[in-house]
N, C-alpha and C positions, 0 to 999 in steps of 0.2 A: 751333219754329224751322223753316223752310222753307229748301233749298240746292237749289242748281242747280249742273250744269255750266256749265264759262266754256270755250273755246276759242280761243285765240289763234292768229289769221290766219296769222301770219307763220311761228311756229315750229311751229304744231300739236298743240304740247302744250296740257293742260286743268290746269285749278284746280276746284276747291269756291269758290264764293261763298255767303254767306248775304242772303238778300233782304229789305229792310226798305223797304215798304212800294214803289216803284220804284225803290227802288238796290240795287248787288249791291256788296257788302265782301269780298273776299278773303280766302280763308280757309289755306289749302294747296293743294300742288299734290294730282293724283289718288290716285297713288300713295302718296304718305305720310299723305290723310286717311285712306286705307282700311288702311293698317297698324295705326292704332290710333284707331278713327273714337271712341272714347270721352272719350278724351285731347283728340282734337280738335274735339269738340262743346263741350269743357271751355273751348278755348282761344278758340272761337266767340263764348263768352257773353261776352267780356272782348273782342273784335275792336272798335277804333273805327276812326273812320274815314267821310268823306264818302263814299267808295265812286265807282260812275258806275251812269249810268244804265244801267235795266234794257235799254231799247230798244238798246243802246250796244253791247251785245257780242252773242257768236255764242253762243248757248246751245245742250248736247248731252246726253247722255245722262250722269249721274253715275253713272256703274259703273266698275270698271277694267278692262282689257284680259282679265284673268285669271277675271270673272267666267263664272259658270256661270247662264244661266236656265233655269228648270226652272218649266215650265207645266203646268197640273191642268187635265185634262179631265172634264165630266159632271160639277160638282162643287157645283151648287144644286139643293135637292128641291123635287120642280112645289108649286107655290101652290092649286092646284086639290085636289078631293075623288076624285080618282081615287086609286086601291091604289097603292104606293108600294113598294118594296124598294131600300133604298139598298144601295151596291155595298160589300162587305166593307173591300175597298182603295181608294184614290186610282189616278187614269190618271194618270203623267207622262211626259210630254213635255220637247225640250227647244228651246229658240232659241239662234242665236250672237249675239253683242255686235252683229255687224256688221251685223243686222238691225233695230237701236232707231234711233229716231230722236224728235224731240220735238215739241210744237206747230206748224202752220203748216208743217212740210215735205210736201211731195208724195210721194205715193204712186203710182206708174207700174202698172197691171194689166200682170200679164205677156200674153205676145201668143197663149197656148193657153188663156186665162183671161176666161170672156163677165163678168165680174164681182169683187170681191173680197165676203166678207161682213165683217162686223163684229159685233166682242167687247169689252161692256166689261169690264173686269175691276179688282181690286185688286192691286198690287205691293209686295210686302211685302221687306225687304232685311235680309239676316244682319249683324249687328253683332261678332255675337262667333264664337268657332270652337263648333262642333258636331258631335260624336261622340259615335253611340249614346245621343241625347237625351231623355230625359224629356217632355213634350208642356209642362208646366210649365216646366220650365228654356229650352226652345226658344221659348216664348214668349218670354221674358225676352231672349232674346238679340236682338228684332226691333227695329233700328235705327228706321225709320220705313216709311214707306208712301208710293208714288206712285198717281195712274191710270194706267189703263195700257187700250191697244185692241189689241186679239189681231185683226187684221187678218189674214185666212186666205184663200186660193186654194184655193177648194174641188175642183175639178179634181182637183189635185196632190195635194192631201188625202188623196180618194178615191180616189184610181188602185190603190192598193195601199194594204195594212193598215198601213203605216209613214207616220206625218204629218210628218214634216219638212223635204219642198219644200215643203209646202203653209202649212208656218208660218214659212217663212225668206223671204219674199219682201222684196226691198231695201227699206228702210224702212218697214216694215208692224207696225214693232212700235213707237208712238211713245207713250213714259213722260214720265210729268210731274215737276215736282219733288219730293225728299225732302223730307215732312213728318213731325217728329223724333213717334217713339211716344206722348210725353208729350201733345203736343196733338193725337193722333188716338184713341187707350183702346183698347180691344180689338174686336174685329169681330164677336165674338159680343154684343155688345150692339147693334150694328145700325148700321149705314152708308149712307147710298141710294145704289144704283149706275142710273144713266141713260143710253141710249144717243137720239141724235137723226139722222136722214137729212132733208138741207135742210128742217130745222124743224122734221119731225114724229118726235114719240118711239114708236122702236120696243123700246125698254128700259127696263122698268121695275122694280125690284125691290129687297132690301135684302138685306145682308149676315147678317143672322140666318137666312138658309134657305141658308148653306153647309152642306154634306155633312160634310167636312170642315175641321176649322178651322185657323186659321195652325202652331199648338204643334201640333195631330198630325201634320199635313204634313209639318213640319220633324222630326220625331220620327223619323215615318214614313223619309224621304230617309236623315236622318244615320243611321240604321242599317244605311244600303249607304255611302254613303260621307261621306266630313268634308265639311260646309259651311263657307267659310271666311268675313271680312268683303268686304262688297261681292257675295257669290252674293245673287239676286232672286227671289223666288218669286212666280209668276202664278197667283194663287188660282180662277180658274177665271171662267164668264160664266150668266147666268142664261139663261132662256127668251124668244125672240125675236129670235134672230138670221136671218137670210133665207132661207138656201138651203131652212130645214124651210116654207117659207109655201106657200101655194097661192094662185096660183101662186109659182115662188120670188122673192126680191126681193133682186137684189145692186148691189153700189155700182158705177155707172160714169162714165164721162167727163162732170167737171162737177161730180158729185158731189160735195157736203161733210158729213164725217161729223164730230160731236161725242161725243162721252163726258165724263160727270162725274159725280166721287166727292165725296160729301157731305165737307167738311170737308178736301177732298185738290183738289178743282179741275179744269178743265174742259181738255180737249185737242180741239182743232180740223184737222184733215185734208182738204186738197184731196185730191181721185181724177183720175188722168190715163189718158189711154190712150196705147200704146206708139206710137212712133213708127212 
């Protein structure tokens, strides 16, 4: 099953829709699919209805207000035959809500920013509550899966050993729609993740050479703190992003960046420059 967010123009609240084929069916509003997103993927299967067209509404990010994302850095081992020592732990990180956005919105470089790079990544979303989890049970609890592009200001990044100007940039975090666990399987069986700069692919790679996987992540996290439904985990980006190139290579004015996950779908990104 595939769901998106719906936004309504007039009052600004959001819905869950489910997508069949280009129409979206109405599902619940935000806040109550994610109180008990189980019950309502229940209530999904059974949804009729001509629905409207997909083109027809304002599509956003399907998280609620109260989510928490929490992003994994350094979290693919290189492809290459060089020595290798993976890192004990996961790095995370974290982004606000206020920073997602979805397909076809602009993404503005800020104005102390010669660039933005690009991430693709996998987004994985809590279903159920988690506390001090199991790596097994934390699987179980993974609602579905978006793409998702870790758009970074590297700058901000690097200025200091703390990355969260540099991942919070306005709309720089644009996720795709929920695609339900059942039709995506597990990640350690392998996912292709692709990144494209107009046309040409600078990402290539598959989800079987995560460091860490979604269950230990989530394992990992819930044993500092509860993950509730609707928290998002950004499993991290493979090799190839700009800034490490020589020379470096980052997105500017003009620029359109693509990302797509095997089986989860392609996200498309104009690059602006600041006014």
């Amino acid at each position: 099953m595939k769901l998106i967010g719906v936004q309504n123009p007039r009052t600004r609240t959001t819905t869950v829709g489910r997508v069949e084929n280009d129409r979206v069916i109405e599902i619940a509003d935000t806040a109550s699919f994610w109180a008990d997103p189980l019950e309502a993927l229940n209530r999904a299967d059974s949804a009729n209805g001509m629905g409207v067209s997909r083109s027809e509404v304002i599509e956003v990010p399907l998280v609620p207000d109260t989510a928490r994302i929490l992003c994994v850095g350094g979290n693919y081992a290189p492809t290459d035959e060089t020595s290798y020592t993976a890192p004990q732990y996961p790095t995370i990180f974290g982004r606000w809500t206020t920073s997602l956005s979805v397909t076809g919105v602009p993404v503005t470089i800020p104005a102390n920013e010669p660039g933005l790079d690009w991430e693709v990544e996998v987004a994985a979303y809590v279903g159920t509550r988690l506390n001090d989890a199991d790596p097994d049970t934390a699987r179980r609890a993974v609602l579905g899966y978006s793409t998702f592009n870790d758009l970074t200001a590297r700058t901000a990044q690097k200025i200091t050993s703390q990355w969260t100007l540099g991942k919070n940039v306005d709309n720089s975090g644009p996720i795709g729609p929920l695609v339900t666990a059942d039709e995506v399987g597990d990640l350690r069986a392998g996912l292709r993740v692709q990144t494209r700069v107009n046309g040409t692919t600078v990402q290539d790679a598959n989800t079987t050479s995560l460091i860490f996987d979604v269950g230990e992540l989530l394992s990992f996290i819930s044993k500092t703190l509860t993950l509730n439904p609707g928290d998002v985990l950004v499993t991290g980006t493979p090799a190839g992003v700009g800034y490490v190139r020589q020379p470096p290579w980052l997105l500017v004015d003009g620029d359109e960046v693509e990302v797509e996950v095997e089986r989860l779908g392609t996200l498309r990104t104009p690059i602006r420059k600041a006014c």
